[in-house]
KOLBAKE-631875 format. One record per residue (C-alpha): z, y, x; residue number from 1; residue in one letter. Coordinates in nm, 4 decimals. Layout:
BEGIN
z,y,x,i,aa
Z,Y,X,NUM,A
...
This chain:
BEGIN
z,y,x,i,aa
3.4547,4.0283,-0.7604,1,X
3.1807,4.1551,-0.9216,2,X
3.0709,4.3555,-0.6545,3,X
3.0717,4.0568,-0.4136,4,X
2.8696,3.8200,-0.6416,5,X
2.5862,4.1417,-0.6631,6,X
2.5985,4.1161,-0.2904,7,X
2.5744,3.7326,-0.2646,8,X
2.2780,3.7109,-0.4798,9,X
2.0252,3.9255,-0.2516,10,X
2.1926,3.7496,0.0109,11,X
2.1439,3.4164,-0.0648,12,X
1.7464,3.5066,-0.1121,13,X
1.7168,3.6658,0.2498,14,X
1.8285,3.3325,0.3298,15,X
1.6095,3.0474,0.1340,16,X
1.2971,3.2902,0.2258,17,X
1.4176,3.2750,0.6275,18,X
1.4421,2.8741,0.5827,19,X
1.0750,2.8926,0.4418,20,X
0.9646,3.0782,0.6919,21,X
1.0897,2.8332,0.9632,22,X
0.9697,2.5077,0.7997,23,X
0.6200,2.6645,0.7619,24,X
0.6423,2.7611,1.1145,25,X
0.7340,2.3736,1.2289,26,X
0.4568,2.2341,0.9901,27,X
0.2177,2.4619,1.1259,28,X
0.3329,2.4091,1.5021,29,X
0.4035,2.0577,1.5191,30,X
0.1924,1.8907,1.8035,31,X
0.0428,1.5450,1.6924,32,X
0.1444,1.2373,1.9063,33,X
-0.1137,0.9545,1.9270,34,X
0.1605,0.6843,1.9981,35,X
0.5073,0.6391,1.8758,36,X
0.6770,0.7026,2.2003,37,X
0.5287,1.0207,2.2688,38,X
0.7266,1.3258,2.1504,39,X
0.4555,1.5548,2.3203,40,X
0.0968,1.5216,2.4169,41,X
-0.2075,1.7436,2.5073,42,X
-0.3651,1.8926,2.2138,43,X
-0.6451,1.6827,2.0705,44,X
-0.9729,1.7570,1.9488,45,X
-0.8942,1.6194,1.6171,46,X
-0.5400,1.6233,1.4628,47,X
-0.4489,1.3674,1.1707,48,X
-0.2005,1.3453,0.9509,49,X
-0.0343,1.0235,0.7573,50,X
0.1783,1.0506,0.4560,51,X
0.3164,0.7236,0.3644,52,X
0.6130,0.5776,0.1930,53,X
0.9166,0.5449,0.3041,54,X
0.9897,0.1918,0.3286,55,X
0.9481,0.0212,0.6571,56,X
0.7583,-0.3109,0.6507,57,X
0.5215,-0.4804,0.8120,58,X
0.2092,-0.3464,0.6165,59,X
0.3093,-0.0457,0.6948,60,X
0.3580,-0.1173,1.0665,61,X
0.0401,-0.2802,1.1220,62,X
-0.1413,0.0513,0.9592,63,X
-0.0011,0.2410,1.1744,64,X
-0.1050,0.0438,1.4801,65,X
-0.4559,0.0571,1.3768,66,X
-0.4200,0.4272,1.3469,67,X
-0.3193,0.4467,1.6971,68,X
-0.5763,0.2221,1.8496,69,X
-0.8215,0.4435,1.6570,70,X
-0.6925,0.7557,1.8039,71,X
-0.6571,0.6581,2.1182,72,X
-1.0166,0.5035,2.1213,73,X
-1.1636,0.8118,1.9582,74,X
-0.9938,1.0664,2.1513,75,X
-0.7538,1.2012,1.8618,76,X
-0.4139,1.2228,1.7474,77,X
-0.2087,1.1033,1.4942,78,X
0.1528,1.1805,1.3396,79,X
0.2910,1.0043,1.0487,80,X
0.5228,1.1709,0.7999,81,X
0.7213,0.9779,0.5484,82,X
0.6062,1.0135,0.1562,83,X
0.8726,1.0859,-0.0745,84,X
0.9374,1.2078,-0.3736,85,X
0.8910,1.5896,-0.3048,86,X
0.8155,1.5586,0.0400,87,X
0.8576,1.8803,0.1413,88,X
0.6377,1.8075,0.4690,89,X
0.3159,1.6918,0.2064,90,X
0.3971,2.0091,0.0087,91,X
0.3245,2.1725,0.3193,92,X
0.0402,1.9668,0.4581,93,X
-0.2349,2.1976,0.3541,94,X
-0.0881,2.4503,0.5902,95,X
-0.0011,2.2013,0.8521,96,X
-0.3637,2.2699,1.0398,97,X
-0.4429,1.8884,1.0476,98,X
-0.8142,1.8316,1.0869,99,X
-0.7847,1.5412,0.8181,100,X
-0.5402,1.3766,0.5710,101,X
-0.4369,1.0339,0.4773,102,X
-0.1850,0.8972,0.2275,103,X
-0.0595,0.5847,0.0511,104,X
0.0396,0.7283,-0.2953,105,X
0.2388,0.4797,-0.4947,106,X
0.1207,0.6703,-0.8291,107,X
-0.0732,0.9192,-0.9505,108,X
0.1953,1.2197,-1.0998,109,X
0.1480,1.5668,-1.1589,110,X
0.2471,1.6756,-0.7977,111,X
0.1046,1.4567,-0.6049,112,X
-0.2408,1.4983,-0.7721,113,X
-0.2050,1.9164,-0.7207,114,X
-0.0601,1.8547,-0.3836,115,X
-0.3609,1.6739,-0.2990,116,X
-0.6375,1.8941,-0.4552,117,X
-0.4715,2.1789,-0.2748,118,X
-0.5399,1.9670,0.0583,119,X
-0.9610,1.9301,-0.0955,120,X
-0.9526,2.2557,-0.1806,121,X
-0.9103,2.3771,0.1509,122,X
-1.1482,2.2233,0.3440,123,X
-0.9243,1.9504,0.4896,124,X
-1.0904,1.5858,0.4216,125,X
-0.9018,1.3417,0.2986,126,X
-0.8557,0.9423,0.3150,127,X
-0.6555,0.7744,0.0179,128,X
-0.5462,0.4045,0.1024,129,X
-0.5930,0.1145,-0.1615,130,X
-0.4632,0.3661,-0.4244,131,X
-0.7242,0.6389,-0.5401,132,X
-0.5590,0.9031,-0.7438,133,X
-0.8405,1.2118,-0.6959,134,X
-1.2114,1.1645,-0.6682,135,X
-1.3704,1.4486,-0.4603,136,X
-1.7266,1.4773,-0.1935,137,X
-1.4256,1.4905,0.0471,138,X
-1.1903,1.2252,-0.0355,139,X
-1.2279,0.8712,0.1393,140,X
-1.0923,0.5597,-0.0841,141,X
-1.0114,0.2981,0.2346,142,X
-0.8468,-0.0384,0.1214,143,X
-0.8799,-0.4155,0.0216,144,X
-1.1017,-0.5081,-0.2978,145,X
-0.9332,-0.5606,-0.6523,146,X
-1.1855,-0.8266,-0.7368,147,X
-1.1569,-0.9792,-0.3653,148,X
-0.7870,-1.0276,-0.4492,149,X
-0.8558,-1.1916,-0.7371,150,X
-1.0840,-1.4374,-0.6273,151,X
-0.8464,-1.5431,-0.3577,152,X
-0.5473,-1.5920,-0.5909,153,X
-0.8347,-1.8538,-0.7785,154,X
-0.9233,-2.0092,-0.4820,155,X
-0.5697,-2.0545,-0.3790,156,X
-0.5021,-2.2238,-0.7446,157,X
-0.7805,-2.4342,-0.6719,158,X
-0.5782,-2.5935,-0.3795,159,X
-0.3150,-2.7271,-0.5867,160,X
-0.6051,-3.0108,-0.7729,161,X
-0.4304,-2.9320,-1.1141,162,X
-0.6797,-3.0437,-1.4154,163,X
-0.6040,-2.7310,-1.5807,164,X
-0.4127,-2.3485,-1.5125,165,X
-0.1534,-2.1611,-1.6657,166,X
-0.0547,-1.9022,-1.4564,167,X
0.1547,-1.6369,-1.4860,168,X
0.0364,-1.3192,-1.2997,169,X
0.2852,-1.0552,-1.1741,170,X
0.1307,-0.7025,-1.0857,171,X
0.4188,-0.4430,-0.9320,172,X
0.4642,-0.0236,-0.9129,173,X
0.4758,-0.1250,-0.5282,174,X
0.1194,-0.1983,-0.5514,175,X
-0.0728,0.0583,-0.7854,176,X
-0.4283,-0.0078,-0.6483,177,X
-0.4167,-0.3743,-0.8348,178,X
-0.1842,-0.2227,-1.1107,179,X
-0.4792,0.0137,-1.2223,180,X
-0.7360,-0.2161,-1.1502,181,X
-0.5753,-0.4923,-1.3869,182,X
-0.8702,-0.5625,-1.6444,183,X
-1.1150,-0.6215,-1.3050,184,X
-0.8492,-0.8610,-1.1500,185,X
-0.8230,-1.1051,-1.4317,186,X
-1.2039,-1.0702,-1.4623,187,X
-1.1784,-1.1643,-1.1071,188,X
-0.9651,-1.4806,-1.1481,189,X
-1.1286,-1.6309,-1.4821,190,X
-1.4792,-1.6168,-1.2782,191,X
-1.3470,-1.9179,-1.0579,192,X
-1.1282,-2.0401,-1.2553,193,X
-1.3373,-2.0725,-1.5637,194,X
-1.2718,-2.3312,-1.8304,195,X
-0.9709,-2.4587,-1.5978,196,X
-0.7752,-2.1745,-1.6856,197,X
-0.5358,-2.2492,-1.9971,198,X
-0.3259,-1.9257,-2.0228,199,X
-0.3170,-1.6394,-1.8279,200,X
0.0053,-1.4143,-1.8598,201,X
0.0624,-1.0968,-1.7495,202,X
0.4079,-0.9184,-1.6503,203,X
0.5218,-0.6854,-1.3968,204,X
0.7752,-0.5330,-1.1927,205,X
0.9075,-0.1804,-1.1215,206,X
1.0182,-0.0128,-0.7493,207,X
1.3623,-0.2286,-0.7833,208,X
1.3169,-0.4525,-0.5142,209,X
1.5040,-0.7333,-0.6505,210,X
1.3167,-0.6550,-1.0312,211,X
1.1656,-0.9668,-1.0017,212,X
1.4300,-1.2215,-1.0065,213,X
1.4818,-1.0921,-1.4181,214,X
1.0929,-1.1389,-1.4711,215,X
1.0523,-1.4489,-1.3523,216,X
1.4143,-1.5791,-1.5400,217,X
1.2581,-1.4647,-1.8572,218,X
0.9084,-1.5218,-1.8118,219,X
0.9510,-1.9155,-1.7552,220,X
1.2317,-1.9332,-2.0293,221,X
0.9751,-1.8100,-2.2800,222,X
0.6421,-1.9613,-2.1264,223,X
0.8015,-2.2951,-1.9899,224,X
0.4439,-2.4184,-1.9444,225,X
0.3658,-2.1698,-1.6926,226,X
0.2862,-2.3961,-1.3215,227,X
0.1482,-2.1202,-1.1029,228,X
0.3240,-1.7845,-1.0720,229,X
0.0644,-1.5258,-0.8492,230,X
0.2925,-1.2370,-0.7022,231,X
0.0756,-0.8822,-0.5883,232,X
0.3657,-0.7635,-0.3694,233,X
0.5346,-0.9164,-0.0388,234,X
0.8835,-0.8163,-0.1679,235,X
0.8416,-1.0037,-0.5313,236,X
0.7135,-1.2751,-0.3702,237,X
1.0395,-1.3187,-0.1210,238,X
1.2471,-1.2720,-0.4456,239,X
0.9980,-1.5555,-0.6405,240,X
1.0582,-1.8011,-0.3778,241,X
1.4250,-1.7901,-0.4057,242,X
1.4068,-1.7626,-0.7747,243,X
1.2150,-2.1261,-0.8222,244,X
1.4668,-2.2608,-0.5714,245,X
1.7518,-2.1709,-0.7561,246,X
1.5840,-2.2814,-1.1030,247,X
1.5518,-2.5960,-0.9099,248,X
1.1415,-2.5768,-1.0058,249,X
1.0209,-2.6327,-0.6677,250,X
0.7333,-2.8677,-0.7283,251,X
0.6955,-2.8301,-1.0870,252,X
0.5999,-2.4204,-1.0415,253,X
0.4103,-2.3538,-0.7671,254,X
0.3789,-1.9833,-0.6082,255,X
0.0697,-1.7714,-0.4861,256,X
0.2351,-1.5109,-0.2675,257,X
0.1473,-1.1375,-0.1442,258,X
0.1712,-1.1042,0.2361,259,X
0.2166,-1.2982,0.5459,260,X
0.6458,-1.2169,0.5759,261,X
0.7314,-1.4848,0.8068,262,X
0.9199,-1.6313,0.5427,263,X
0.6417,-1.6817,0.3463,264,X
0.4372,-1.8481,0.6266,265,X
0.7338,-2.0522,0.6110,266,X
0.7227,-2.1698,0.2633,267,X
0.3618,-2.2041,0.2564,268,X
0.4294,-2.4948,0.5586,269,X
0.6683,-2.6276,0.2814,270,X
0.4436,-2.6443,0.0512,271,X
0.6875,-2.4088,-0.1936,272,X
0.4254,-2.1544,-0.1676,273,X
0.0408,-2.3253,-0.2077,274,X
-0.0598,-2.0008,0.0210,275,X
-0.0678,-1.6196,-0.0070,276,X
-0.3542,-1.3124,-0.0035,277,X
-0.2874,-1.0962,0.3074,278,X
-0.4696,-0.7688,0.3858,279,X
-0.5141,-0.6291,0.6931,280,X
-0.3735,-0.3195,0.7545,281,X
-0.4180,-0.2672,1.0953,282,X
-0.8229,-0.2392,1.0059,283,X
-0.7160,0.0029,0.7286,284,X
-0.5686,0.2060,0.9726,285,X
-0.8111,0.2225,1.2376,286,X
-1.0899,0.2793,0.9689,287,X
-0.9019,0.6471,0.8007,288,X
-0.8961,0.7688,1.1517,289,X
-1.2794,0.6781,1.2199,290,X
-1.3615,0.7888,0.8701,291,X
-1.1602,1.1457,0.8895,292,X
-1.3349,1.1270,1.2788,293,X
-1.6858,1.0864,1.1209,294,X
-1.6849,1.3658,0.8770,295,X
-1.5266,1.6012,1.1396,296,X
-1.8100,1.5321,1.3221,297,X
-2.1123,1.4574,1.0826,298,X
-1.9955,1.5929,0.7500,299,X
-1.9835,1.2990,0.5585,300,X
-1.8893,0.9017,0.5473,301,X
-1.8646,0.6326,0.3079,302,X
-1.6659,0.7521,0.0156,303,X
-1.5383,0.3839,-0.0571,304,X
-1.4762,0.1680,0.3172,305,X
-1.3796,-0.2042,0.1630,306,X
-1.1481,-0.3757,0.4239,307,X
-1.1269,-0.7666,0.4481,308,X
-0.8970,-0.9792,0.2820,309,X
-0.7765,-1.3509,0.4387,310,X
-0.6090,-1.6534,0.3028,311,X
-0.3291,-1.7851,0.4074,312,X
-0.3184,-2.1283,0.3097,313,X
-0.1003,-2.4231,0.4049,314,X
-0.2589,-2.7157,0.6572,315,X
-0.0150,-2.9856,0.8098,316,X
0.2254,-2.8443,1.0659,317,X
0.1203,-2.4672,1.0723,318,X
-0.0159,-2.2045,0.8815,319,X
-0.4045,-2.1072,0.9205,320,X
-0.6067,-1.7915,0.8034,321,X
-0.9610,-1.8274,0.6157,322,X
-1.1516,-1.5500,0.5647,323,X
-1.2256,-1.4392,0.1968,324,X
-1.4538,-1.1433,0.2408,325,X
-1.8409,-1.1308,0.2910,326,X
């Protein structure tokens, strides 16, 4: 027996060193498709790679979109890896021989920050979306403005005609860029809202995607003045919505959403929701690839590239979209 287990051991490292060896190879090998479809394409010019998380939604959907309007437009490629908790395919990206990075990083931990200064550090420039987690000359921050946000949530409030605010604002883990920016957001809102503004209270929500529902429960039970709840993620705000409908508090709270989910269009035609802040990630998409494009080609670009946010507010019989950024 003991003989056998001396034999295993060498064994068993012959055989975690030959799986190395063949998931290097594949990162290093893997042709980049510019469209979803496409297994297989002719090598471009430029190869790009996306790291992002591993949730499907639309945000997500409509960034990648973007991406491959960009590529195809600028004559590059694009392949999108999912982003999870040790990846091993981000671990690996350095070696991957991608002309450029990009990545949605929901926070800022040990291993994603070396993972990603081991990307800098070798030459390879990288775009970080709404979330910046490593300043470098190389690094791109691409996203929608804290302070933007902010305003729009006000302006939203505004809507409703109430004398006077007290709003209870919800950040989430989902969305880190807001999260970190948290003492320029409620700058943000008081500038509108001035005077008008009562109370403002502060809570938030973790990756449980139904987290919400408990905040909200025990936010209004102790602050049962609270008339405005502003959400910063599309999934809280889906779990808000039902929450004041099964409180029976539609009317008396009133609900500044995250996202244009059809369902929230929806409620916002109901007048449940008095309207929502929705980003558009199908320009933060095209804009990595034309940023990672531009310092291929020139060296350099914008280090910060602020994308537009919109309103969507509620009219008569539909939904409608104003504009919020300069």
């Amino acid at each position: 027996m003991e003989r056998l287990l001396r034999l295993a051991t060498p064994l068993l490292g012959v055989i975690v060193l030959v799986l190395l060896f063949f998931s290097l190879r594949l990162m290093v090998t893997n042709r980049f498709s510019v469209s979803a479809q496409e297994n297989a394409v002719d090598t471009k010019s430029f190869q790009y790679a996306f790291f992002l998380p591993g949730s499907d939604n639309a945000f997500f959907d409509g960034l990648k979109q973007g991406a491959f309007e960009a590529a195809k437009e600028m004559d590059c490629a694009v392949i999108f890896h999912s982003l999870t908790s040790g990846s091993l395919s981000f671990e690996m990206a350095s070696y991957s021989g991608a002309n450029g990075v990009a990545v949605f990083s929901y926070g800022n931990d040990g291993t994603m920050v070396s993972n990603l200064e081991k990307i800098l550090k070798k030459g390879v420039p990288v775009v970080q979306i709404e979330n910046e987690i490593v300043s470098s000359p190389s690094s791109v921050l691409i996203g929608t403005n804290s302070y933007d946000s902010a305003k729009g949530i006000a302006k939203i409030a505004l809507s409703s005609e109430k004398p006077r605010f007290n709003i209870a604002l919800i950040y989430s883990e989902k969305n880190p860029a807001l999260l970190q920016d948290s003492n320029l957001f409620e700058i943000g809102i008081k500038s509108v809202l001035g005077d008008r503004l009562s109370r403002l209270y502060t809570e938030q929500t973790t990756f449980n995607p139904i987290d919400a529902e408990g905040v909200i429960y025990e936010l209004l039970r102790r602050f049962p003045s609270v008339d405005i709840i502003a959400l910063t993620d599309t999934n809280d705000t889906l779990v808000a919505i039902q929450a004041i409908i099964d409180l029976n508090l539609v009317g008396k709270v009133q609900i500044i959403g995250f996202g244009d989910d059809e369902t929230i269009e929806e409620y916002v035609d109901k007048g449940v929701v008095l309207g929502s802040i929705v980003r558009n990630p199908f320009e933060i998409g095209y804009r990595a690839v034309a940023a990672l494009k531009e310092i291929n080609t020139n060296g350099n670009t914008s280090a910060y590239v602020n994308t537009p946010i919109s309103l969507l507010t509620g009219k008569t019989t539909a939904p409608s979209r104003e504009n919020d950024s300069p």
